[in-house]
C-alpha positions as CSV (number, residue, x, y, z in Angstrom):
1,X,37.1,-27.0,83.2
2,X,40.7,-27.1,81.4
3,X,43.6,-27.1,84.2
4,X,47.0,-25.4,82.2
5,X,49.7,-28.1,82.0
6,X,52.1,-27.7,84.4
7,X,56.1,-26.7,83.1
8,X,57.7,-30.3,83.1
9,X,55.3,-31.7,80.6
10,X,55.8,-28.3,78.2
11,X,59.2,-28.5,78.5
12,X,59.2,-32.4,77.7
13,X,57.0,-32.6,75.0
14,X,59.5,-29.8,73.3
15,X,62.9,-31.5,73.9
16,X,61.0,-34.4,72.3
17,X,59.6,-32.5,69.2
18,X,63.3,-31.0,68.8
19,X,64.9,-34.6,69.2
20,X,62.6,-35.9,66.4
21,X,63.4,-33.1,64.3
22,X,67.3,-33.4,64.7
23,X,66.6,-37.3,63.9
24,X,64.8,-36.2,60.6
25,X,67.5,-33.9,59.9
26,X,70.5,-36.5,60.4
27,X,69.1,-39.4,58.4
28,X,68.1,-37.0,55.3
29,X,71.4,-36.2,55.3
30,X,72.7,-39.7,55.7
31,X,70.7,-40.7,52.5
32,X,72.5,-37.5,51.1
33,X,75.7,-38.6,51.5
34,X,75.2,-42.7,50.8
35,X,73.9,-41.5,47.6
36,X,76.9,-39.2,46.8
37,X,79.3,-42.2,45.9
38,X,77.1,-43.9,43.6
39,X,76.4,-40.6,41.8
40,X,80.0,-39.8,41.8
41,X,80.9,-43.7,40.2
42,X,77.9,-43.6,37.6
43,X,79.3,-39.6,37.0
44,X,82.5,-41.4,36.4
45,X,81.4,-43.9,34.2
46,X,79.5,-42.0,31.7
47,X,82.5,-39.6,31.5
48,X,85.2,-42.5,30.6
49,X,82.1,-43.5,28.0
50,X,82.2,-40.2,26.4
51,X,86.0,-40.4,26.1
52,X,86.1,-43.7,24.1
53,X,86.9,-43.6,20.9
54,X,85.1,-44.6,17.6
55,X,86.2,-48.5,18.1
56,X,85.4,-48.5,21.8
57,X,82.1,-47.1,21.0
58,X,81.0,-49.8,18.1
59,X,82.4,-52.4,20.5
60,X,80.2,-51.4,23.5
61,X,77.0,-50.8,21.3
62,X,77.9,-54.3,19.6
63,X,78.0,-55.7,23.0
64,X,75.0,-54.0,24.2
65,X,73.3,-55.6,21.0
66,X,74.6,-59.1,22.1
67,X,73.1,-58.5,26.0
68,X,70.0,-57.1,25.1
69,X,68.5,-60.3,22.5
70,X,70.3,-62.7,25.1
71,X,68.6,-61.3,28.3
72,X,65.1,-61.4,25.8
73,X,65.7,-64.8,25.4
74,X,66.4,-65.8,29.3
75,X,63.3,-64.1,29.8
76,X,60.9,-65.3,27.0
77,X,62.2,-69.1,28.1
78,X,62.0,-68.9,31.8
79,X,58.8,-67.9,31.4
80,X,58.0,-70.8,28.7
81,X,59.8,-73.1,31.0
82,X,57.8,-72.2,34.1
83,X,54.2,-72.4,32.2
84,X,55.4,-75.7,30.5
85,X,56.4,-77.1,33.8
86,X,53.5,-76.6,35.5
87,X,51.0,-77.7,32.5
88,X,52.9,-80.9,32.4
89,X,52.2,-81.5,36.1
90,X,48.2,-81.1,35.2
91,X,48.8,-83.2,32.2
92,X,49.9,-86.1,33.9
93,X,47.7,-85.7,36.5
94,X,44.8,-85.6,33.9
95,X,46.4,-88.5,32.0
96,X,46.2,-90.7,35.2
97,X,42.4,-90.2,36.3
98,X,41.3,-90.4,32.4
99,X,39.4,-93.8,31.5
100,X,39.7,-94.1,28.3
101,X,42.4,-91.8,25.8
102,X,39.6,-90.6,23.8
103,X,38.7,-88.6,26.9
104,X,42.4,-87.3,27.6
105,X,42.8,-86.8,23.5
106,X,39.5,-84.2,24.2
107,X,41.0,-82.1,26.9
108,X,44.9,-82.0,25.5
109,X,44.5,-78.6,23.7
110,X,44.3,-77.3,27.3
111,X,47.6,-78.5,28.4
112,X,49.2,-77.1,25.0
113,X,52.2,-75.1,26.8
114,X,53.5,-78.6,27.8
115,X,55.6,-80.9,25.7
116,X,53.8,-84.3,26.7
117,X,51.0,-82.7,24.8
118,X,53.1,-83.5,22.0
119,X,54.3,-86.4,22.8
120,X,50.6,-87.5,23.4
121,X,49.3,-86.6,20.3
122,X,52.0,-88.3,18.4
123,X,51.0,-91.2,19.8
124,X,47.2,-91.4,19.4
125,X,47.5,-90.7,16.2
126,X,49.5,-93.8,15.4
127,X,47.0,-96.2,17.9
128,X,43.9,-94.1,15.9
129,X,45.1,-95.0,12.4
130,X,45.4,-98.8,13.5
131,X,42.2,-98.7,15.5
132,X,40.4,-97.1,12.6
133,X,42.4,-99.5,9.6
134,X,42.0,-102.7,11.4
135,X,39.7,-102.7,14.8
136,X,43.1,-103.8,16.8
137,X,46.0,-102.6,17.4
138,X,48.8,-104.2,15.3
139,X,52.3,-103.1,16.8
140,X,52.9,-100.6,19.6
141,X,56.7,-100.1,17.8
142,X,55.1,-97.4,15.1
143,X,53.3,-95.9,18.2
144,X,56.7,-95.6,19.9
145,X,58.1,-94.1,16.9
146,X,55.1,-91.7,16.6
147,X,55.9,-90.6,20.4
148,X,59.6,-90.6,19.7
149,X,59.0,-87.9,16.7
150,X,56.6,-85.6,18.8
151,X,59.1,-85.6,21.7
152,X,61.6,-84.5,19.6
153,X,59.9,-81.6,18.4
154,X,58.9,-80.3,21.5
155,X,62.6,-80.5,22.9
156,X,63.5,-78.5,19.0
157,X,60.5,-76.5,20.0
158,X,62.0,-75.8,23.5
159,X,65.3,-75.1,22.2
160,X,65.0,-73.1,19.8
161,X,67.4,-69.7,20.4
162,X,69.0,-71.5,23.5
163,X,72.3,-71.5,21.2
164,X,72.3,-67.7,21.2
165,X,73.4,-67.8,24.7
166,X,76.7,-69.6,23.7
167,X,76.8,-67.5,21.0
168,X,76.9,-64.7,23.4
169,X,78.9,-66.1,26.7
170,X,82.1,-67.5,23.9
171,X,82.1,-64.0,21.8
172,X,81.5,-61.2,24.3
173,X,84.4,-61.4,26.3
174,X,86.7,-61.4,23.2
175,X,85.0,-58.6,21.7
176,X,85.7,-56.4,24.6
177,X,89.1,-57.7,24.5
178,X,89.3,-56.5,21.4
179,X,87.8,-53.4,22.6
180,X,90.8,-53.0,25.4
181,X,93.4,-53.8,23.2
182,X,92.6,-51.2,20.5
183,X,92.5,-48.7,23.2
184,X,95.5,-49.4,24.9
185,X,97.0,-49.2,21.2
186,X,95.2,-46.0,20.8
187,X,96.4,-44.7,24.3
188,X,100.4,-45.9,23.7
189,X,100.2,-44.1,20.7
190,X,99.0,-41.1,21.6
191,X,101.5,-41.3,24.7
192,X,104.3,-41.6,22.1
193,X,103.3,-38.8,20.4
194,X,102.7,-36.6,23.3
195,X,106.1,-37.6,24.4
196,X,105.5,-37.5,28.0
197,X,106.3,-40.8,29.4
198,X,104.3,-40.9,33.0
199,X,101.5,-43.1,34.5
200,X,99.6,-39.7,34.7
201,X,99.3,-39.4,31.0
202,X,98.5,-43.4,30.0
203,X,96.0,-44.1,33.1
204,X,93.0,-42.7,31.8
205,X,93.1,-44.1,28.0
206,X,93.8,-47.7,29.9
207,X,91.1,-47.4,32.3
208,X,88.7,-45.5,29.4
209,X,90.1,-48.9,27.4
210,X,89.1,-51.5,30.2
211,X,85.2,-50.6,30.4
212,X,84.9,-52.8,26.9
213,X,86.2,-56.1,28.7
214,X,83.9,-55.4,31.7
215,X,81.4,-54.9,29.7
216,X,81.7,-57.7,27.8
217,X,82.0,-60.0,30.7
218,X,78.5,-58.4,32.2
219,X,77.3,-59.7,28.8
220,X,78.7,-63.1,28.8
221,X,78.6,-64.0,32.7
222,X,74.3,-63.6,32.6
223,X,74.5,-65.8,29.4
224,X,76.7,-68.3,30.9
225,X,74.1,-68.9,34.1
226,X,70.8,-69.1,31.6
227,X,72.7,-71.4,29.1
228,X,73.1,-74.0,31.6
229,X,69.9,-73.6,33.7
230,X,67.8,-73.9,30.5
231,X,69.6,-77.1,29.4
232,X,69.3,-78.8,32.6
233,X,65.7,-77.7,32.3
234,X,65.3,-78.9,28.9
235,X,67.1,-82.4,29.7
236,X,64.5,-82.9,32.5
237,X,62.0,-81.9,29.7
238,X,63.6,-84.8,27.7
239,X,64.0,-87.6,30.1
240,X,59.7,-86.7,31.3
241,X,59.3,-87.0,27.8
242,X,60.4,-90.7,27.6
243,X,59.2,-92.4,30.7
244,X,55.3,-90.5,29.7
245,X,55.9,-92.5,26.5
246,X,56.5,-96.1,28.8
247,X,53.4,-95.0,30.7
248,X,51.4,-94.4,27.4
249,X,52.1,-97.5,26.3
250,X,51.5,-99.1,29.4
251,X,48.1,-97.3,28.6
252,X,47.7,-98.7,24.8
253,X,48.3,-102.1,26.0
254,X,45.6,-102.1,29.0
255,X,43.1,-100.2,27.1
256,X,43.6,-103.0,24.2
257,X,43.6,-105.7,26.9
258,X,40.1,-103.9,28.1
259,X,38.8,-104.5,24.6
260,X,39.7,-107.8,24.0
261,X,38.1,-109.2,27.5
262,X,35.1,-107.1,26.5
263,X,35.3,-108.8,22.9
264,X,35.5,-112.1,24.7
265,X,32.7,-112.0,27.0
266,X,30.1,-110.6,24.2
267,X,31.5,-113.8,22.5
268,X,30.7,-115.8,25.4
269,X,26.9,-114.4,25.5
């Protein structure tokens, strides 16, 4: 049997419906208004775009050129960076527990995004070609030299479009200076022939003439950051490089030392 609610809890759960309702109400048109400024900004922005002149245009589609490949390359190396850095981790890991280099020269293909690959298989081919001429090894200098020439085509390898982002962080900013100083030419001259000699009438072909430095700036700032991270990456890339050549030699000689005890005691028997 169903008892009616008595008034309190009617009139309770209404006040609550219509206080969750005004809530509702109050932040949709909170969101409403936060997004009015940016709106009005962007608004602003396309409009002193569509002012520019002819020069102003080429310079910001120039420097929307220049941002465009540099970000592609920040990308495209970050992520080489990031794979190459964590193969060479497994690389050297695999390179420690291996018992013999036959059996790390196997399994290197998998490791190919890292440069010790490289560096490892300019080695091994050297201590191969003596193993296979001779039976011994004769000098672990042309090894070193083999190393020394696959290390330095992985760091080529690594940096190969890294100067683009100098390119970019020294020239944008002076092309959109050029860009501002062509339009406050273009705005002074226009203000001499209009005749009328107030802030009013040069404001807007300054400020239309600015957006070309900022712009080039927002191109060069990104490029400055990723030129510099990069090359400390690739330096650490550089110095791993050398000291897995010390430990691959380190390898060459014990593995030769291995043989020549084995050689001994067959000689011995």
């Amino acid at each position: 049997m169903n008892f009616p609610l008595p008034l309190g809890v009617h009139v309770t759960k209404i006040f609550g419906l219509f206080i969750y309702n005004r809530r509702r109400r109050l932040l949709r048109h909170t969101m409403h208004f936060s997004l009015l400024p940016a709106v009005f900004v962007g608004g602003e922005i396309v409009e002193m775009l569509s002012n520019t002149g002819a020069v102003a245009k080429l310079v910001l589609l120039a420097l929307l050129a220049f941002s465009l490949i540099s970000w592609a390359i920040i990308l495209t190396k970050w992520n080489l960076l990031r794979r190459a850095k964590t193969q060479s981790g497994r690389f050297v890991r695999a390179f420690r527990k291996a018992q013999r280099l036959q059996d790390m020269a196997a399994v290197a293909d998998q490791f190919k995004p890292s440069p010790l690959v490289g560096v490892f298989e300019g080695g091994y081919e050297e201590f191969k070609r003596q193993a296979y001429a001779s039976g011994a090894l004769r000098s672990t200098i042309s090894i070193q030299r083999g190393m020394q020439i696959g290390s330095s085509e992985e760091i080529s390898r690594l940096e190969r479009n890294v100067p683009w982002l100098a390119i970019t962080a020294a020239v944008t900013p002076f092309v959109g200076l050029f860009g501002t100083v062509w339009g406050i030419i273009d705005a002074f001259h226009g203000l001499g022939t209009a005749g009328a000699a107030t802030l009013r009438a040069v404001a807007p072909g300054i400020s239309e003439a600015l957006i070309t430095t900022a712009a080039g700036l927002a191109a060069a700032i990104p490029a400055v950051i990723a030129y510099n991270l990069i090359g400390a990456s690739i330096r650490d890339f550089a110095a791993r490089c050398d000291d897995f050549a010390l430990e691959f030699l380190n390898a060459v000689e014990h593995n030769q030392a291995q043989s020549s005890a084995a050689a001994v005691a067959d000689a011995r028997r």
